[in-house]
N, C-alpha and C positions, 0 to 999 in steps of 0.2 A: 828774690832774684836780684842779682847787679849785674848789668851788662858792663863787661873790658873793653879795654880797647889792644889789649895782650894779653889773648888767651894766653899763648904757648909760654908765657909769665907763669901763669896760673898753675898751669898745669908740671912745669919745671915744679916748682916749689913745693907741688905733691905728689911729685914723683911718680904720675903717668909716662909710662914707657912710651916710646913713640908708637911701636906696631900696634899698641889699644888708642891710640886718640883717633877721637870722632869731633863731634859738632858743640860738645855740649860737657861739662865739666859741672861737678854741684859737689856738696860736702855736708852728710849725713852720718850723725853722731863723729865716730872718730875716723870715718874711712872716707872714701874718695868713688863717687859712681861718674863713669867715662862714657859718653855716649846713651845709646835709645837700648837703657837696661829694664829689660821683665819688672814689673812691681814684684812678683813672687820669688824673683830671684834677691832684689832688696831685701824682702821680706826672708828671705832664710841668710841673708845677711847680717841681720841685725838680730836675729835668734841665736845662730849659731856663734857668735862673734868672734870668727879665726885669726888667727895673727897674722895680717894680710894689711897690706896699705890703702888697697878698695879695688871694685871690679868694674871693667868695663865693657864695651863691644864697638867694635874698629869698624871703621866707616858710618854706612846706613844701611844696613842691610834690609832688602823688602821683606815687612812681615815682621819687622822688630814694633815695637810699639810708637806710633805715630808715622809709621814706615811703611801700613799698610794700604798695596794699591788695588783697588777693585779690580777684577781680573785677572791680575795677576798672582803667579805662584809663590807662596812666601818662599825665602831663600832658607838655605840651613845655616846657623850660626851656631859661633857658638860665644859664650859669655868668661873673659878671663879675668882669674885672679891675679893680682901682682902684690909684689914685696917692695919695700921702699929701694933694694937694691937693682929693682925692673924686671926680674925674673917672674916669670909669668907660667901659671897656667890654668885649664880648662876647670871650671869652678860649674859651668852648667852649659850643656846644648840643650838647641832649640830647633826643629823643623828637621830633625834627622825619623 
């Protein structure tokens, strides 16, 4: 882990689209995970290895991993893929 002090540095130069940035930016094998993304979705990430720049999940949504609040109802998300040109899409929901 290295903490920035600009992210939106970081994140420019791997080409997270802005409507996928969240909290949290890391760099696994050759892709980019954006936010409080599923291990399982990782996990079919790194099997499948699609021609994709990496996947994230926009915001915090409750009920994403590390997101969850006692009592309350997890949210439905969902998990997007992007391309290095920012095009985006749905690679996995969650809580539907």
């Amino acid at each position: 882990m290295t903490d920035v002090d600009d992210i939106a540095a970081i994140k420019m130069k791997y080409g997270v689209p802005p409507r996928v940035g969240s909290c949290h930016t890391a760099l696994v094998g050759n892709y980019v995970l954006e936010g409080h993304v599923p291990a399982e979705d990782i996990q079919r990430l790194l099997k499948e290895r699609p021609d994709i720049a990496g996947i994230g999940v926009s915001g915090m949504p409750i009920g994403s991993p590390g997101m969850e609040v006692a009592g309350m109802k997890p949210t439905a998300y969902d998990v997007l893929a992007f391309d290095k040109t920012g095009k985006t899409r749905v690679f996995a929901s969650h809580g539907r």
